[in-house]
C-alpha positions in Angstrom: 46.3 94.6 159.5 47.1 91.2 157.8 49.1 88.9 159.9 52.7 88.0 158.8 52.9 84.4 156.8 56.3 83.1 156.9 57.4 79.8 154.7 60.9 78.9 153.2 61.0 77.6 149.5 63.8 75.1 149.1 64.5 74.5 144.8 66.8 73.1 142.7 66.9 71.7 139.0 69.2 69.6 136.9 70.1 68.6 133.2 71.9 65.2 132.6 73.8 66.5 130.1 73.7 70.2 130.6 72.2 70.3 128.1 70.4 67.6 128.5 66.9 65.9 129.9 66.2 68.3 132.3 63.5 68.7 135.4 63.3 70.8 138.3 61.8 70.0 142.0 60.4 72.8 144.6 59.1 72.2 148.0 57.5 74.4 150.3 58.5 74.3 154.2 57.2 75.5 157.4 59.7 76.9 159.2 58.5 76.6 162.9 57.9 72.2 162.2 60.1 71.7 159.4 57.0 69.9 157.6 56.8 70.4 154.0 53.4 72.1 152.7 53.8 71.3 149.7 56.0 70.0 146.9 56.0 70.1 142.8 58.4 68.9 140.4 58.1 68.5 136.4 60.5 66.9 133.5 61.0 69.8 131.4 62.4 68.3 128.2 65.8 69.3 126.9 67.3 72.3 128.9 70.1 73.7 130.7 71.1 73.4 134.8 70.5 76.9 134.8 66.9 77.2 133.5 66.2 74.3 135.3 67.3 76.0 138.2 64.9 79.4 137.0 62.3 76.8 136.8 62.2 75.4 139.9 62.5 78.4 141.7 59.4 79.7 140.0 57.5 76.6 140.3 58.2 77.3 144.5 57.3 80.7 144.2 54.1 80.0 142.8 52.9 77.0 145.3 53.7 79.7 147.8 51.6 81.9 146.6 49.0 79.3 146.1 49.1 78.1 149.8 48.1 81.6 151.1 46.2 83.2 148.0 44.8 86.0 150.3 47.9 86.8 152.2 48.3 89.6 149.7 51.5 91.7 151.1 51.7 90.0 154.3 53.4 86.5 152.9 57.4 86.0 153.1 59.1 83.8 151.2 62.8 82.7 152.0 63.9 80.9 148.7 67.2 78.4 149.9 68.7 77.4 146.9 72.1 75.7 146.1 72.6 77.7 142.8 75.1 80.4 143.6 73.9 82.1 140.3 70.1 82.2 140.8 70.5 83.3 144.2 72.9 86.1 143.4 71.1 87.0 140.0 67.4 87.2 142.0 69.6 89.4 144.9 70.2 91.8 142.6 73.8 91.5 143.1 74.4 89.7 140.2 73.8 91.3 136.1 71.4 88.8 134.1 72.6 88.8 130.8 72.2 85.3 129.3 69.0 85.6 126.9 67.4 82.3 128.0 67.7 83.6 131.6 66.3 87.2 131.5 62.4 85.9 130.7 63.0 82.9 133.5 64.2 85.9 136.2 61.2 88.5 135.2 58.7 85.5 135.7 60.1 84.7 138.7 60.0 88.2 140.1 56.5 88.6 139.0 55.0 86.0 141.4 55.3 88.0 144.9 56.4 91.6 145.8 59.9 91.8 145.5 59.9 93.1 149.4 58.2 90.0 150.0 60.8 87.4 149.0 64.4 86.9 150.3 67.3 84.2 149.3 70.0 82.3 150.5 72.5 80.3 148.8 73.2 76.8 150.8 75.4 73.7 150.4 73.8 70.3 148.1 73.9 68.4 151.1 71.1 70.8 152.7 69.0 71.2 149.7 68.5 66.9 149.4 64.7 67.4 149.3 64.5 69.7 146.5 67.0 67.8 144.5 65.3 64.4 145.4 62.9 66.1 143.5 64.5 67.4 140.5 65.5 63.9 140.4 62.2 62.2 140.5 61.0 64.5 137.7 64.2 63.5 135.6 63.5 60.1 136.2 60.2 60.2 135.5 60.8 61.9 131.8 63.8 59.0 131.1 60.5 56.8 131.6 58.3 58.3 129.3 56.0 59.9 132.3 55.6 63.4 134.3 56.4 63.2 137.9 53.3 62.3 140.4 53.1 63.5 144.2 51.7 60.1 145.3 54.7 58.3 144.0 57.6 60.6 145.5 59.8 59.3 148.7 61.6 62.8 148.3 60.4 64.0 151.8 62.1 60.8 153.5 65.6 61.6 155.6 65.5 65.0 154.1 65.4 67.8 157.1 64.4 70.7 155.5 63.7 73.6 157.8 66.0 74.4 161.1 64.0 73.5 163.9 63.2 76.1 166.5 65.7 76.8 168.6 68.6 75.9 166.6 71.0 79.1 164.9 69.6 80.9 162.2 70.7 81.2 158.3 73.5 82.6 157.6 74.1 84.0 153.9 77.1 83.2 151.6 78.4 81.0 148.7 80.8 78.3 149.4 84.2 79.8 149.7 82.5 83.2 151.7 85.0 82.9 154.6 82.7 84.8 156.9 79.5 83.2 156.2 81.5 79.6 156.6 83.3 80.8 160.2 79.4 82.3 161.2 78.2 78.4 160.1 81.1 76.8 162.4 80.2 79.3 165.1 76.5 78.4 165.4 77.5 74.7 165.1 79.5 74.9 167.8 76.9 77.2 170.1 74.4 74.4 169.0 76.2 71.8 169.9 77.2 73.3 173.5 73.8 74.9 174.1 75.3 78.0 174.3 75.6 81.8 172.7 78.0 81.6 169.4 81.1 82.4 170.6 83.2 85.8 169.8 85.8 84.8 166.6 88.6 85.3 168.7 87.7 82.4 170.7 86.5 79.8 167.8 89.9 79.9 165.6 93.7 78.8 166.8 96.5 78.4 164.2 97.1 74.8 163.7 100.4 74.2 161.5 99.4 72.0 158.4 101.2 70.0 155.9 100.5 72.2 152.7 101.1 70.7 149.1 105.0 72.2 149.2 106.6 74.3 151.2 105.6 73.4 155.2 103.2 76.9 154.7 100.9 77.6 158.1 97.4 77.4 157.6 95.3 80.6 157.4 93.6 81.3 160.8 90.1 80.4 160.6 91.7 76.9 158.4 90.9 73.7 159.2 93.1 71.0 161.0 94.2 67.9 159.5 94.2 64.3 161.3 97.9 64.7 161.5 97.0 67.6 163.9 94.4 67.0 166.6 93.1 69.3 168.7 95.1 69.7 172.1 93.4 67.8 175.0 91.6 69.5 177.8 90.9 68.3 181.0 87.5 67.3 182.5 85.0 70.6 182.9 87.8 73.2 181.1 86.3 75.2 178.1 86.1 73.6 174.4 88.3 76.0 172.3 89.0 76.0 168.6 88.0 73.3 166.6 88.1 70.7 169.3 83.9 70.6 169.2 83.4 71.3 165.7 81.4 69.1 163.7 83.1 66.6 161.2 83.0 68.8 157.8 84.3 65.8 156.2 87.8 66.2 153.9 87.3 69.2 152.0 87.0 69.9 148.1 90.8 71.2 147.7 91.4 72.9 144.0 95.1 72.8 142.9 95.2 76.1 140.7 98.0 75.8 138.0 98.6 78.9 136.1 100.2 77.6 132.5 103.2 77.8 131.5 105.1 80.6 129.6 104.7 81.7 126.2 106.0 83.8 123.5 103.4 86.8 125.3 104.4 86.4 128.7 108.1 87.4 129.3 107.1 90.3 127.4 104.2 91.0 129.7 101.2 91.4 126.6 97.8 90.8 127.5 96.8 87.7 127.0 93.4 86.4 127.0 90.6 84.3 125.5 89.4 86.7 122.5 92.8 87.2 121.0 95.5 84.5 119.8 95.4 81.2 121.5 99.4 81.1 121.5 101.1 77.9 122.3 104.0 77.2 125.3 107.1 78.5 124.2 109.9 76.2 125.1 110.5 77.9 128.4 107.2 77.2 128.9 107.2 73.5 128.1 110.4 73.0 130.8 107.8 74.2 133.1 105.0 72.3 132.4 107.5 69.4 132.8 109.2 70.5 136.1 105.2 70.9 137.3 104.4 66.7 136.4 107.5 65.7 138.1 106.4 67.5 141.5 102.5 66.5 141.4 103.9 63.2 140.3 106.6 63.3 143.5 103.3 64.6 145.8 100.5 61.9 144.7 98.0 63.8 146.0 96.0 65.2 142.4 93.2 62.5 141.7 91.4 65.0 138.6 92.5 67.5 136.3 90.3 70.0 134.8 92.0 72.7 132.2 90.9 76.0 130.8 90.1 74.5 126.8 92.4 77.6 126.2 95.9 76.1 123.9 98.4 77.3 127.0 96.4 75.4 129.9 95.5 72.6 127.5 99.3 72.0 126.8 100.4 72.5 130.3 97.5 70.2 132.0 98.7 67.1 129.4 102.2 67.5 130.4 100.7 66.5 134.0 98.3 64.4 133.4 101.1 62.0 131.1 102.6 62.0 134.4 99.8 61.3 136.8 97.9 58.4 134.0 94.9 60.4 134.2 92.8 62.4 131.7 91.9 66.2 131.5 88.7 67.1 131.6 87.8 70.7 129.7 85.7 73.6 131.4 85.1 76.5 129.5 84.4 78.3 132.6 88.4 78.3 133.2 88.9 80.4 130.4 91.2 83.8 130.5 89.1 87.1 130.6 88.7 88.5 127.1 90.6 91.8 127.1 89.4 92.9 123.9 91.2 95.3 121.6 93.8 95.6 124.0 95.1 91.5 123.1 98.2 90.9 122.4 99.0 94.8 123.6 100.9 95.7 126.6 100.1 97.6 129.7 102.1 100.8 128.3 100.7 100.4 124.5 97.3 100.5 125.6 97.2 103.4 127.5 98.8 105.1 124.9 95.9 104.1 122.3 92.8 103.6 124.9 93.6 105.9 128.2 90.7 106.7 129.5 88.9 103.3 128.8 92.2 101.5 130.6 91.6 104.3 133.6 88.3 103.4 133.8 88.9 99.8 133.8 91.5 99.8 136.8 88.8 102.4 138.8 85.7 99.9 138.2 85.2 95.7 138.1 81.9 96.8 135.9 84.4 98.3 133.2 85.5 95.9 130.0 88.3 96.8 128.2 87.8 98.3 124.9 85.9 96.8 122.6 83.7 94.2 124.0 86.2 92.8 126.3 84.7 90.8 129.7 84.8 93.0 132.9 86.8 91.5 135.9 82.8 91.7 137.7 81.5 89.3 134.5 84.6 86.9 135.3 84.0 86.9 138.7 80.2 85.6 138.4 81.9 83.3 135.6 84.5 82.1 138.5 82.0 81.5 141.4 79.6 79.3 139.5 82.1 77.2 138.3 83.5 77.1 142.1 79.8 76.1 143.0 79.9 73.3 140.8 83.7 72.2 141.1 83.3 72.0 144.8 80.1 70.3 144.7 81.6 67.7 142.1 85.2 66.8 143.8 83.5 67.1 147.6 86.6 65.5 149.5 89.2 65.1 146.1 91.8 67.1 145.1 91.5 68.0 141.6 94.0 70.4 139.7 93.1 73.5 138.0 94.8 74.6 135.1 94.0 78.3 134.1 95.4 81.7 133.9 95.8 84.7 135.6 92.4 86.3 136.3 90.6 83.2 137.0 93.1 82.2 139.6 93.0 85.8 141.0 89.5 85.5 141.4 89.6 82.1 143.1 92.0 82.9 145.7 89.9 87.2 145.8 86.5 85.5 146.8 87.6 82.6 149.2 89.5 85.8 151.0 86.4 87.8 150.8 88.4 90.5 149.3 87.5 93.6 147.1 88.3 93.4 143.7 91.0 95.8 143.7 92.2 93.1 145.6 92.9 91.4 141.9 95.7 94.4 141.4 97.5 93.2 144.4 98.4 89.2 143.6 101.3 88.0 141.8 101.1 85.4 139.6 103.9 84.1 138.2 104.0 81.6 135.1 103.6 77.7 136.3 102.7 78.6 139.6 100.4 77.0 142.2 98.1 78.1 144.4 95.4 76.3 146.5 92.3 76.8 147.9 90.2 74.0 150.1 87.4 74.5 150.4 84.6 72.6 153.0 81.3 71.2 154.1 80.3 74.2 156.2 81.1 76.9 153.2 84.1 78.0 154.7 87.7 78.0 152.3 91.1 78.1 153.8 93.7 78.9 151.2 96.8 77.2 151.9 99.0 78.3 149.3 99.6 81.4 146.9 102.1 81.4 143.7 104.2 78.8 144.9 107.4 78.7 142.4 109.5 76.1 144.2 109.5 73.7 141.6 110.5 75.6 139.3 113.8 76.3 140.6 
């Protein structure tokens, strides 16, 4: 019987431009030292983050393999990656249907036994050696060159492995509120030297200043410097966040549902494949009364908007306010609902019932037509999370999008089912906020908040 080989596989790939010049960088750990076996990295030319991303975790797979060629069966791979959509996409959990990714995925599954190969998603900030990498390679092509082994300094300051002894991996995206408390937990055992404690023990409710309204933070949230932990005398027990590690400020995303137009009083679905109608006047007044209370607050340093007319309108209103510019993400786009645009809830299941019953049973469903399923936005939603969070670590940047996205922002930092989407109300020009920090965990802080309308 062959004896087990265990090594972890930390990748990542990036595209200045996206896309852009793109290369990838893969290293191959020991996890008992932490010592890297072996690392590769390339420029690939013009590409997107994503196949970069496909790249380098095939390029990991495959030194894996080639450390241990007679390890047959017996090798296992854990793949650590920061791409929330490679990890969830090789999981199985995820549906692969971008054409430039399907061939990337089936190579990549072809290198080991499936059985033999297991991921986890993990912050940047522990994946520096793999993106030092990526970075080298990218480097390397601006220079007219491929990236050499003898030349790379990507190893230095970059910890790869967990050492023995310290907590093991714990799964989830950033904004997985379980997998975020389980970091906290084995951060605080690690730092006592003790078991992780029971939840109950790790999270007190600590009042917080929210963006309006005085709202408590959720337990398991994160205190602010205006609230300190309580002090405790000499020998007494740490409890709740008085040990924790400093997670830094966290990535908090404003979410701005747009204002009204000539659809919403009269409750029509409105998405991305239909119309692109503009604010009606009721509509502008609120687009208006939501400058003049970011402006009052101060607190918005970037604006990102759905490209979508609506959000586009709305997000300018703020940004004259604020002096700054919007910056467009497709990503923020409403769901696509198909035939049913511009139709309302009654009028389509008149003309589609059974495809609308299906729809509300299942997150695979799309509406009629070609629509996007709510499971389709979701995956849509979490990789642009990924990268938001990544790019406004410790800023506050306002989101201006529609329903479903926002839904689905507040659904997956909750953890909740997506039934769960069925159960929010969102009203027009409303805010909602979710922080989100260093360890993974999100906190939201705030849910359709209408006060400044009134």
């Amino acid at each position: 019987m062959s004896v087990a080989r265990q090594v972890v596989v930390e990748a990542d790939g990036g595209s200045r431009g996206n896309p852009g010049p793109a290369g990838y960088g893969a290293v191959v750990i020991d996890p008992a030292t932490g010592k890297p076996l072996a690392e590769t990295a390339e420029y690939i030319g013009v590409a997107t983050n994503n196949v970069a991303e496909y790249r380098g975790l095939i390029a990991g797979l495959t030194a894996a393999k080639a450390l241990f060629p007679d390890a047959g069966e017996a090798l296992r791979v854990h793949v650590r990656m920061d791409s929330k959509l490679v990890v969830e996409q090789m999981s199985g959990r995820w549906k692969i249907k971008h054409p430039d990714m399907k061939p990337l995925a089936a190579r990549a599954a072809a290198i080991l036994p499936p059985s033999s190969v297991t991921y986890e998603w993990i912050p940047r900030a522990q994946n520096k050696h793999a993106d030092r990498l990526a970075n080298e390679a990218m480097d390397a092509g601006r220079d007219g060159r491929q990236w050499e082994a003898s030349a790379s300094t990507a190893a230095l300051d970059t910890p790869s492995a967990r050492t023995p002894g310290t907590p093991s991996p714990v799964q989830g995206p950033p904004g997985d509120q379980a997998a975020g408390a389980a970091r906290a937990r084995a951060a605080l055992a690690a730092a006592r030297g003790t078991a992780a404690p029971a939840a109950d023990a790790l999270f007190s409710l600590a009042e917080e200043p929210a963006e309006s309204g005085g709202e408590p933070a959720e337990s398991g949230g994160e205190p602010t410097d205006a609230h300190p932990a309580p002090q405790q005398s000499a020998g007494a027990p740490q409890t709740g966040w008085g040990a924790a590690p400093d997670l830094g400020a966290p990535a908090t995303l404003v979410l701005l549902r747009h204002g009204e137009t000539a659809l919403t009083p009269e409750k029509r679905f409105s998405g991305s494949g239909g119309t692109d109608p503009e604010l009606s006047a009721v509509g502008r007044g609120q687009a208006e009364r939501a400058a003049e209370h970011f402006a009052a607050l101060g607190t918005v340093q970037e604006i990102v908007s759905s490209p979508l007319r609506r959000c586009r309108e709305t997000a300018v209103a703020v940004a004259a306010r604020l002096g700054l510019d919007v910056r467009i993400d497709e990503s923020l786009r409403e769901t696509d609902f198909g035939a049913w645009e511009g139709l309302t809830f009654g009028e389509v299941r008149e003309r589609y019932g059974d495809d609308l019953t299906a729809w509300l049973a299942s997150p695979d469903t799309a509406p009629t037509g070609g629509g996007e399923s709510f499971a389709e936005v979701a995956e849509r939603i979490a990789a642009a999370r990924d990268r938001l969070v990544a790019r406004y670590a410790g800023r506050t940047v306002l989101l201006v999008t529609h329903v479903t996205p926002i839904k689905t922002f507040v659904r997956l930092a909750l953890g909740a089912p997506p039934e769960a989407l069925f159960r929010m109300e969102l009203s027009a020009a409303s805010i909602s906020t979710v922080a989100y920090y260093g360890d993974g965990n999100a906190s939201v802080r705030l849910l359709n908040d209408t006060s400044h309308l009134r």
